[in-house]
C-alpha positions in Angstrom: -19.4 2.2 -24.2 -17.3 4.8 -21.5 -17.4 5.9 -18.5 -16.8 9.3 -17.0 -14.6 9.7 -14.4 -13.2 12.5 -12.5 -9.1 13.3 -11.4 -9.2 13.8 -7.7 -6.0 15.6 -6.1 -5.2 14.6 -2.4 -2.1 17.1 -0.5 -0.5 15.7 2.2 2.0 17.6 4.0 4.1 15.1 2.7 3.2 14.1 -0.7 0.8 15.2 -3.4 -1.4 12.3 -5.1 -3.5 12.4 -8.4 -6.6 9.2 -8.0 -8.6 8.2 -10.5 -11.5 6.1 -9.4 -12.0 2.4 -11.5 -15.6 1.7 -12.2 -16.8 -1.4 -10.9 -18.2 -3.1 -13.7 -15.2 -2.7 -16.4 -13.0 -4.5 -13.3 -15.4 -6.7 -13.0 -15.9 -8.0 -16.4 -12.6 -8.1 -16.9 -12.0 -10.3 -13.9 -9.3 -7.6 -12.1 -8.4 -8.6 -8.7 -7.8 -6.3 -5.8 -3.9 -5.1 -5.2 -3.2 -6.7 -8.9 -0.6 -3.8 -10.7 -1.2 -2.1 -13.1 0.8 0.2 -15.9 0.3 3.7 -17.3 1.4 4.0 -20.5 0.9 8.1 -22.4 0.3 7.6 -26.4 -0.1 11.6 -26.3 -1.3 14.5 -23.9 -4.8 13.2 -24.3 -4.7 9.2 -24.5 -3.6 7.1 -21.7 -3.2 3.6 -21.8 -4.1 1.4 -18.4 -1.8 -2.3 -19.0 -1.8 -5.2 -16.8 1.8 -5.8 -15.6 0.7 -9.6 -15.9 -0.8 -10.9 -19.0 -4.5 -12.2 -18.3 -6.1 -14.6 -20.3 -7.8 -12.8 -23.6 -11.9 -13.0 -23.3 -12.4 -12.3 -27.1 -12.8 -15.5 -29.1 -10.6 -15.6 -32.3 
């Protein structure tokens, strides 16, 4: 399953900002706290990876 989201673009007179707004229930269900860093990784122009900087514990059984 996916979820749409749109690239906002916010310029300061200072600085120029690209957000991207999380939806709730993927960082919910995978239990992602508030201020906790992330990691943008590019595999090409059109797939972007989002990685925890700290390892979580996996919810997939193996």
């Amino acid at each position: 399953m996916g979820y749409k989201v749109k690239m906002q673009k916010v310029e300061r007179p200072t600085n120029k900002s690209f957000y991207i707004n999380f939806p709730a229930p993927i960082a919910e269900s995978c239990e992602i706290a508030k201020g906790e860093e992330m990691e943008w990784l590019i595999q090409d122009r059109n797939t972007f990876v989002l990685k925890r900087k700290k390892k979580a514990k996996s919810f997939v059984k193996s």
